[in-house]
N, C-alpha and C positions, 0 to 999 in steps of 0.2 A: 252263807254269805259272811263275808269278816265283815269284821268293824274297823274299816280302817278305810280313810276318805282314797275317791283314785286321782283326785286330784295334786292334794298337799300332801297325801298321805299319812296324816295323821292316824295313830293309833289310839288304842286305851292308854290310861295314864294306872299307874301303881301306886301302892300306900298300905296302911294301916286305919282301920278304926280303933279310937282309941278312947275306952270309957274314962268313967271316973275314976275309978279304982286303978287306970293306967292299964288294963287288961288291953292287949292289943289282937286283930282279927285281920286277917289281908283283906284286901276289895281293892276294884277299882275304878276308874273313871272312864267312862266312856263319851266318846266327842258325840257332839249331836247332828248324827246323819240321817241327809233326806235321799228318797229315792227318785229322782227325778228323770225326765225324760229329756235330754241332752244334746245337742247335736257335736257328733265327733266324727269327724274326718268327714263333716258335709251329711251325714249319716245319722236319724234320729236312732241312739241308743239308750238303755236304760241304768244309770248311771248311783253310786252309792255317793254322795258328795257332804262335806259340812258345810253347816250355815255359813259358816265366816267366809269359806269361797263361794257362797251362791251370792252373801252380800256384797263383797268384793269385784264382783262381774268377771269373777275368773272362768265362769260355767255360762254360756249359751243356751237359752231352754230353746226346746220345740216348740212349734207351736201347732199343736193337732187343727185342721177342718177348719180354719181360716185361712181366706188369703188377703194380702196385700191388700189395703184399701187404696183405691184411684185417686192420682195425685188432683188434686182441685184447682182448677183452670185460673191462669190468674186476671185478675180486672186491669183495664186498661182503663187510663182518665180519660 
């Protein structure tokens, strides 16, 4: 699986740790993805996304084994 969102595409980020001594090590950053179930192209898929698009409302969840709840009849005076 990459790390890398399929929506923004966001990848890992680069860099260095770097102590006191200024001794420097690579690493890097990686975005924080969820694995959700997604509807794409009408179609529930399972989908690698970041947070920032799941808060954004860029991603559509499924919704397993519920349906629709029944619209509520309206009152008349």
């Amino acid at each position: 699986m990459s790390k890398m969102c399929e929506v923004c595409g966001k990848k890992p980020g680069f860099g260095n740790n770097v102590s006191h001594a200024n001794n420097t090590t690579k690493r890097r950053w990686y975005p924080n993805l969820q694995r959700v179930r997604a509807l794409v192209d009408g179609k529930p898929k399972r989908v690698s996304v970041c947070t920032s698009c799941l808060r954004a409302g860029k991603v559509i969840k499924n919704v397993r084994g519920r349906k629709a709840a029944p619209a509520a009849p309206e009152a008349t005076p």
